[in-house]
C-alpha positions in Angstrom: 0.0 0.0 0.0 2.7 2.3 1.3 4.4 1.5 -2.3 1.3 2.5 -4.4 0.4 5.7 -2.7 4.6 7.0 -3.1 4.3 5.7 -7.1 1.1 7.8 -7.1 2.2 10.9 -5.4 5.0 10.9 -8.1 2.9 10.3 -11.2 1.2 13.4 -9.6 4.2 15.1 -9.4 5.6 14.4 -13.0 2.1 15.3 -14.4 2.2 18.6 -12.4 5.7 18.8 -14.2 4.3 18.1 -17.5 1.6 20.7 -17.1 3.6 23.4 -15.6 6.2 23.1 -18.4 3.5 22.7 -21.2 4.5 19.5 -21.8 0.8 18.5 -22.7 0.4 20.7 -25.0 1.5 19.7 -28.7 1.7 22.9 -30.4 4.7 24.2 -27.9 6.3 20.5 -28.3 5.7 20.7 -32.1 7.1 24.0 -32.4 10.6 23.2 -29.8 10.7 20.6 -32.9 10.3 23.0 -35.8 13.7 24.3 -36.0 13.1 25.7 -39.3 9.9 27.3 -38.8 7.8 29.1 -35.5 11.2 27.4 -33.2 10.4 28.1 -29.3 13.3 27.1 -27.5 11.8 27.3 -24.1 11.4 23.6 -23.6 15.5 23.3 -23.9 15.1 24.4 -20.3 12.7 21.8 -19.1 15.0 18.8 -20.6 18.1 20.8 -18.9 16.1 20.5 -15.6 15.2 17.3 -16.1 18.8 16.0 -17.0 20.5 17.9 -13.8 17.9 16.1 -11.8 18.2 12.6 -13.3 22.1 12.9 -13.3 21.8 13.9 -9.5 19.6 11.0 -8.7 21.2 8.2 -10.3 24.7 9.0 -9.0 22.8 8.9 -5.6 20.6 5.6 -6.6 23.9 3.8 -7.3 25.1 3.6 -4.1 22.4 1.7 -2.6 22.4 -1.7 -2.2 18.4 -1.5 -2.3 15.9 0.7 -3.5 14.3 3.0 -0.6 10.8 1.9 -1.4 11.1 -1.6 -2.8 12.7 -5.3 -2.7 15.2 -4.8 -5.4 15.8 -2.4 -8.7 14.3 -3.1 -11.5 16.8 -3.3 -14.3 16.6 -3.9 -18.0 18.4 -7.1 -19.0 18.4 -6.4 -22.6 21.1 -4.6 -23.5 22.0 -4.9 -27.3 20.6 -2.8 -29.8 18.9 -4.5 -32.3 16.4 -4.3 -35.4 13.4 -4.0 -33.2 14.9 -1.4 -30.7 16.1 0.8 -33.4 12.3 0.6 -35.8 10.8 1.2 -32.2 12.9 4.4 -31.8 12.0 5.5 -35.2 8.4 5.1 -34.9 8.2 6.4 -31.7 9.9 9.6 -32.9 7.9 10.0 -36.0 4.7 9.8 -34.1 6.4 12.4 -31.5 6.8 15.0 -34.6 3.6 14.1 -36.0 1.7 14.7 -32.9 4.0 16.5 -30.4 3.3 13.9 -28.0 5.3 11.5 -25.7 3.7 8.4 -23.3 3.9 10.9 -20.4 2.4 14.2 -21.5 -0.5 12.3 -23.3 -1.3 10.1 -19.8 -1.1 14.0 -18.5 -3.3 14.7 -21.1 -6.2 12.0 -20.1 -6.7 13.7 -16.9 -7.4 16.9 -19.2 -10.0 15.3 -21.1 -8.3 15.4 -24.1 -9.7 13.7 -27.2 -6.5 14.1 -28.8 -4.9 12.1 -26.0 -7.5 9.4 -26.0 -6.8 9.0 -29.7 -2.4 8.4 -29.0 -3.1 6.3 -26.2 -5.5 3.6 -28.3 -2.6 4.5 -31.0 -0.4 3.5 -28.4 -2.3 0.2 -27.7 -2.3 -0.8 -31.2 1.5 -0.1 -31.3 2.3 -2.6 -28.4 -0.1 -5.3 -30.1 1.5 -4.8 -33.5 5.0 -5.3 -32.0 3.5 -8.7 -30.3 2.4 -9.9 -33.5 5.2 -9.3 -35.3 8.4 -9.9 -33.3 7.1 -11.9 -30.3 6.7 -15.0 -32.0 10.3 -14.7 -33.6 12.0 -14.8 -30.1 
């Protein structure tokens, strides 16, 4: 219980994040992407924040020999990059430019409502059960 409510408090932080720094919104993410066009390089900031943070926290995380609110970390154990990895990446960032947004600005964006985030998450869905058809069975 204890575990759920600190993994809640933090999803409400990060979408507080999101929102604050406009995250949710796709025309400011669409136009920190359109470096040859209407370029609003405010969001450089966010990512800036966001790095300094992560660096600081990982250098921090390492030294523990268990995670403060769990049994052990939770590590990937893939560690090659392959075929799927890199048509994943490229997917995932065309859709980003297409629709200026991410996993976690559009989960922001359900608790706005938005029909637009609705529509990436189902796109999203369809994604992950494309991928299990087509790779899944190859492994």
């Amino acid at each position: 219980m204890k575990t759920n409510l600190i993994a809640l408090l933090s999803g409400v932080i990060f979408g507080i994040g999101l929102f604050l720094s406009q995250m949710i919104n796709p025309n400011k993410v669409l136009n920190f992407l359109d470096i040859a066009g209407h370029f609003d390089p405010s969001l450089i900031f966010v990512m800036v924040g966001a790095l300094s943070v992560a660096m600081v926290s990982f250098k921090w995380i390492r030294k523990l020999s268990v995670p403060l609110f769990g049994d052990n970390f939770q590590l990937a154990k893939k560690t090659i990059i392959d075929r799927p990895l890199i048509i994943g990446g490229c997917v995932f960032g065309v859709g980003w430019g297409m629709t200026g947004y991410c996993p976690g600005p559009v989960v922001a964006g359900l608790g706005l409502f938005s029909v637009e985030s609705v529509v990436m998450v189902v796109a999203i869905c369809v994604g992950f059960f494309a991928y299990n058809a087509l790779f899944e069975r190859n492994n």
